[in-house]
N, C-alpha and C positions, 0 to 999 in steps of 0.2 A: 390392635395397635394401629393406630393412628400414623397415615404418610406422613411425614414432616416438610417432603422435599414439593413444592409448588414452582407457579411462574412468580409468582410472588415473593419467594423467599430468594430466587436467583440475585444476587449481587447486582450491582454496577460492573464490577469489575471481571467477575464470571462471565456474565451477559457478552462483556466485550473481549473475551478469549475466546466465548466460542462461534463469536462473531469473524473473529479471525482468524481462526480453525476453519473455517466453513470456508473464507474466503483464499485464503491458501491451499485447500485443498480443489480448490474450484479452479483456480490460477493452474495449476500442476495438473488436472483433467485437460483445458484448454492448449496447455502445452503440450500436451502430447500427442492430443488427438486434433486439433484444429490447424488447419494450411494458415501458413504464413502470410499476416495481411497487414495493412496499417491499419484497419476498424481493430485486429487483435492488439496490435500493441497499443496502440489508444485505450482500449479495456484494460490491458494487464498494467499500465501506467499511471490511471485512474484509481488504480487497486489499490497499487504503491503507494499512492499518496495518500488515499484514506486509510490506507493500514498505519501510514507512520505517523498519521496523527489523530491517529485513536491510540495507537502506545503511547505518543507523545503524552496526552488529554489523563490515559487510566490507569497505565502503567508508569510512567515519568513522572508522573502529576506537576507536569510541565506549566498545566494548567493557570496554575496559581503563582507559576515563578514570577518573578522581575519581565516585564515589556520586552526587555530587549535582548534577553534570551527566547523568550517565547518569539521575534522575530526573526532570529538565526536560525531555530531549530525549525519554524514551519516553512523558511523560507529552502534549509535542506531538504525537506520532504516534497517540495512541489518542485525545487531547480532539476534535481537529477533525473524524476520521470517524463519531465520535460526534456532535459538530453538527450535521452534515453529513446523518448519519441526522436526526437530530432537528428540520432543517429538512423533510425531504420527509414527516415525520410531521405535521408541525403547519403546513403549508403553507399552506393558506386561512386559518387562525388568524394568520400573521404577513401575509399580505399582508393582512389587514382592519386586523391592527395599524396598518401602513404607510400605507394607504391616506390620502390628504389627503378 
């Protein structure tokens, strides 16, 4: 009997779950075991954003929407890992913000 299963018969859409399996599980390795740096959060932000727009692109099939959702929605995937960076940048500067 003949394997059926190849690299070849892998989907799009397979390909890119276990693309992001891989990279979530990679993320969750780095976080646990890597000291806290900005080159880490820069990686883990980087992730973010290629993760939510490869859901966006295979899983959304946002791909083919209307222009101007596909610009709100990639524009959500890159503002917040950008925050996100820009929180651990400026991190004692906002908790003094905050602070009562």
């Amino acid at each position: 009997m003949k394997n059926n299963l190849s690299l070849n018969s892998i989907s799009a859409l397979d390909f890119s779950w276990i693309l992001l399996m891989i990279i979530t599980a990679a993320n969750a390795l780095v976080a646990e075991t890597a000291e806290p740096s900005l080159a880490i959060t820069a990686l883990i932000c980087g992730s973010i954003a290629y993760k939510g727009r490869r859901i966006m692109d295979y899983f959304m099939e946002l791909n083919h929407a209307n222009s101007t959702i596909q610009f709100f929605m990639r524009s959500y995937f890159h503002v917040f890992p950008a925050l996100i960076f820009l929180t651990e940048l400026f991190a004692e500067e906002l908790a003094a913000l905050t602070t009562l």
